[in-house]
C-alpha positions in Angstrom: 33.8 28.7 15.8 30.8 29.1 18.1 27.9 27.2 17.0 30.0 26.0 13.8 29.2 29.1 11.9 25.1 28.5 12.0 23.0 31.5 11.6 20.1 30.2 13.6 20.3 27.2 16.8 17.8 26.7 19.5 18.0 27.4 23.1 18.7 23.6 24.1 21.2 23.8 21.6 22.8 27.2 22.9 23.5 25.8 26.2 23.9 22.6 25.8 27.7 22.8 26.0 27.7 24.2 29.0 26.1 21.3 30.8 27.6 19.9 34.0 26.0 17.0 36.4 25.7 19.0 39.5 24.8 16.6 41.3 27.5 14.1 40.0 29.9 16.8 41.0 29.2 17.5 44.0 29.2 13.9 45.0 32.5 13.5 43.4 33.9 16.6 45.3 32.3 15.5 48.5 34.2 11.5 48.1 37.3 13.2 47.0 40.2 11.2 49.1 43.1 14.0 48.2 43.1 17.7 46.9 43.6 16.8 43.3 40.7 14.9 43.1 38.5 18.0 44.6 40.8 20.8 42.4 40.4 19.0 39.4 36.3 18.8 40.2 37.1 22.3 40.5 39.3 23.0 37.4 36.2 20.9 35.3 33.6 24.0 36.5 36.0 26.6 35.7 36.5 25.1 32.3 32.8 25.3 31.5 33.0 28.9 32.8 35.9 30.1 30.5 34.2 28.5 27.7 30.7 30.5 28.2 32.4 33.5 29.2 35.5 33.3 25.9 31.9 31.9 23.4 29.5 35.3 25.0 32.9 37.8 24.1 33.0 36.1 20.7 29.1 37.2 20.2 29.4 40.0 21.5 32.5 40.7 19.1 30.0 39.3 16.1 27.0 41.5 17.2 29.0 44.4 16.9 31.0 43.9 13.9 27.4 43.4 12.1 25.9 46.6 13.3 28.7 48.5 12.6 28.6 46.5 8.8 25.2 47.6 9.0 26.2 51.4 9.4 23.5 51.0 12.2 24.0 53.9 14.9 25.7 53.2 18.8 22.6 53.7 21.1 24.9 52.7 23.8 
């Protein structure tokens, strides 16, 4: 589960798992010798990405099942 089910975590800890080496990358990408060196640079970004974007739905999904526990109104 995101953030192994903590109710509070710091900001260095929110994004932490999201951390890539740009600059490691990049140099990686550019010394590629064949396409599947530079697509699986590529495929190690767009793993980072699906995790961010699947770990914001799931608090998103958590936000609203707690305001609608609440019995809060839908301003939105």
């Amino acid at each position: 589960m995101l953030f192994d089910d903590r109710i509070e975590i710091t900001d260095r800890e929110m994004f932490s798992r999201y951390y890539l080496d740009e600059k490691g990358l990049r140099k990686q990408f550019n010394n590629a010798k064949s396409n599947y060196e530079r697509d699986s640079v590529r495929e190690e970004g767009q793993r980072i990405r699906r995790k961010f974007v699947k770990d914001g739905r799931s608090v998103t999904e958590g936000v609203n099942r707690e305001i609608s526990s609440l019995g809060l109104p839908n301003l939105y």
